[in-house]
C-alpha positions as CSV (number, residue, x, y, z in Angstrom):
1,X,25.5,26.5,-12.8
2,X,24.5,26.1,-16.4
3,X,21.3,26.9,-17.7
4,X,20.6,23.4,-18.2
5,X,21.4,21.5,-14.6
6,X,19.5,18.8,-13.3
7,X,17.5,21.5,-11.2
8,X,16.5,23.0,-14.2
9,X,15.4,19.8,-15.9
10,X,13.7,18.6,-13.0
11,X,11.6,21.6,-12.5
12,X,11.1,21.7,-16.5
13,X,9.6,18.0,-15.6
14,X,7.6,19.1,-12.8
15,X,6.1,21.7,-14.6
16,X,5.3,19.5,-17.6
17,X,3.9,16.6,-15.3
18,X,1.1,19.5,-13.2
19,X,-0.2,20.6,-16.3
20,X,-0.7,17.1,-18.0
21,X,-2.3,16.0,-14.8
22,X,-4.1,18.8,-14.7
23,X,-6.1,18.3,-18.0
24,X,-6.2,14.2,-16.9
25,X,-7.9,15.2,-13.7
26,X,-10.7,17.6,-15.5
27,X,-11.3,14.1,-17.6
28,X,-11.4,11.7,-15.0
29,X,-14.1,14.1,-13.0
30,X,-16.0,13.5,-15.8
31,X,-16.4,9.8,-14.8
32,X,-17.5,8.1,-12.0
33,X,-14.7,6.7,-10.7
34,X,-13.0,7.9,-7.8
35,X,-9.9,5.4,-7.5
36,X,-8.5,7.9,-10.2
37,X,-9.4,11.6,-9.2
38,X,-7.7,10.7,-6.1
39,X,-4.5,9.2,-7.3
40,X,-4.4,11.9,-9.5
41,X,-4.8,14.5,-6.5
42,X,-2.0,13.2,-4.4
43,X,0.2,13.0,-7.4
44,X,-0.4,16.6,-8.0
45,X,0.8,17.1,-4.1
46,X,3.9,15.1,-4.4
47,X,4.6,16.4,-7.7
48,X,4.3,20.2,-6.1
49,X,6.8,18.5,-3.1
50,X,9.0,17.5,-5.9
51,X,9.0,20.9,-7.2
52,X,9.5,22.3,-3.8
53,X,12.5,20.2,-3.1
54,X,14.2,21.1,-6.1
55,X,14.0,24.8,-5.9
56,X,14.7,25.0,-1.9
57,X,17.2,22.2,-2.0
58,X,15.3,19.7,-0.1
59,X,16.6,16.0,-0.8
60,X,14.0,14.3,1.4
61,X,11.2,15.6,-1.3
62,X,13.2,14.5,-4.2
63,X,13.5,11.1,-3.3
64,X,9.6,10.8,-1.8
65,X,9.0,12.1,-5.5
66,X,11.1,9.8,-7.2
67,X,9.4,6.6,-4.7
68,X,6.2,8.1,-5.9
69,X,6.7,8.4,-9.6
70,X,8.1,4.6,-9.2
71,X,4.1,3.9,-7.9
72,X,2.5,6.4,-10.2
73,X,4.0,4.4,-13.5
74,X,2.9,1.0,-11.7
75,X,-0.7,2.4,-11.0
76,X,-0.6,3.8,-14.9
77,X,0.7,0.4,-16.3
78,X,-2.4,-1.1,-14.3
79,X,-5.0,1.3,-15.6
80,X,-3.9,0.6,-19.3
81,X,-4.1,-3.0,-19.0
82,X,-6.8,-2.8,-17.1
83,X,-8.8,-0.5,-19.7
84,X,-7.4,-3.1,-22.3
85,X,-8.4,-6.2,-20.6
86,X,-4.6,-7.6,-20.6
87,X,-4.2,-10.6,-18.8
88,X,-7.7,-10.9,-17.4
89,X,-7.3,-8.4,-14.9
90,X,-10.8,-7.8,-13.9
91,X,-10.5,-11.7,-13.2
92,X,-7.0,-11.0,-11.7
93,X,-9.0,-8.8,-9.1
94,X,-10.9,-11.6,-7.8
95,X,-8.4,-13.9,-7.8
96,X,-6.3,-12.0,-4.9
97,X,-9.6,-11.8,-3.1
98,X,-10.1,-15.5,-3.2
99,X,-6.5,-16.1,-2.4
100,X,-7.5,-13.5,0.8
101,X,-10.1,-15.0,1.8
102,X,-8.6,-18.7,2.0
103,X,-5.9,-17.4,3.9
104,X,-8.2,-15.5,6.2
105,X,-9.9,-19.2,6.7
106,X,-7.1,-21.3,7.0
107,X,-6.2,-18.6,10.2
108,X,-9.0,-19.3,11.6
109,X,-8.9,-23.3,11.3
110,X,-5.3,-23.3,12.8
111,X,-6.1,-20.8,15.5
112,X,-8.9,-23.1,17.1
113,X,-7.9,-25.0,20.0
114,X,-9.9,-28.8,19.9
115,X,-10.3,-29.7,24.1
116,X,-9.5,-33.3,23.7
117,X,-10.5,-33.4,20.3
118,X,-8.4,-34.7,17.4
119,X,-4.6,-34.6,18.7
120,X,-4.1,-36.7,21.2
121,X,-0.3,-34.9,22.4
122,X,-2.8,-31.7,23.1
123,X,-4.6,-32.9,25.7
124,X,-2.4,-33.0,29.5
125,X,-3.6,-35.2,32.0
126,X,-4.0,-33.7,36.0
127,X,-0.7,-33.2,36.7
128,X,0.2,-33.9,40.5
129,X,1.5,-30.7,42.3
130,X,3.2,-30.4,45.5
131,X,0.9,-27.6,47.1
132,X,2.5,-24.4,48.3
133,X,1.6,-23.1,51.3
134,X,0.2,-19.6,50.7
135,X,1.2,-16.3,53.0
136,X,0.7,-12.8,52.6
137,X,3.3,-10.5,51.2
138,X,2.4,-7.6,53.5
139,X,1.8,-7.5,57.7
């Protein structure tokens, strides 16, 4: 294999991407949030599963890293604009919770059964039943 294979540069990434979020992790514990320190934390892991799957031949790992670094980008994309205030997104947030919470009511409206009440195809009549005459299964 040459020295520069796709193993290699992969590794070279991982390598890059511990120790830059490394330092980002000693910054963010220097806040107060905790939605970062632990995104950071299980990117670390799956970064070191990365690694790990590059050196030993382990497929599986590469692509959970890949899927992951497809989230971690999303997630970072998020916290800019969200630092920024692009688009409104602290207003975005309570947005989805309202659209949440009106579909958690309309659930509830559509599950309740009216007795008689509003539709008139709801309520059946006594139906007349032959009756059965009853014996036991077992002597």
């Amino acid at each position: 294999m040459g020295c520069c294979s796709g193993r290699c540069t992969l590794a070279f990434i991982c390598g890059m991407q511990l120790i830059s979020i490394l330092e980002r992790q000693i910054f963010d514990f220097l806040g107060y949030q905790w939605a970062p320190i632990l995104t950071n934390f299980v990117h670390i892991i799956t970064v070191i599963l990365g690694l790990f799957g590059t050196v030993q031949f382990r497929p599986r790992y590469v692509t959970g890293y890949a899927v992951w670094l497809v989230l971690w980008v999303t997630w970072n994309i998020f916290i800019i604009c969200f630092y920024l205030e692009v688009g409104d997104l602290s207003k975005l947030v309570g947005f989805i919770y309202a659209c949440y919470v009106v579909k958690l009511i309309s659930e509830e409206e559509d599950s309740f059964d009216f007795i008689g009440g509003f539709d008139s195809y709801g309520y059946q009549g006594p139906q007349k039943t032959s009756h059965l005459q009853l014996q036991p299964m077992y002597m």
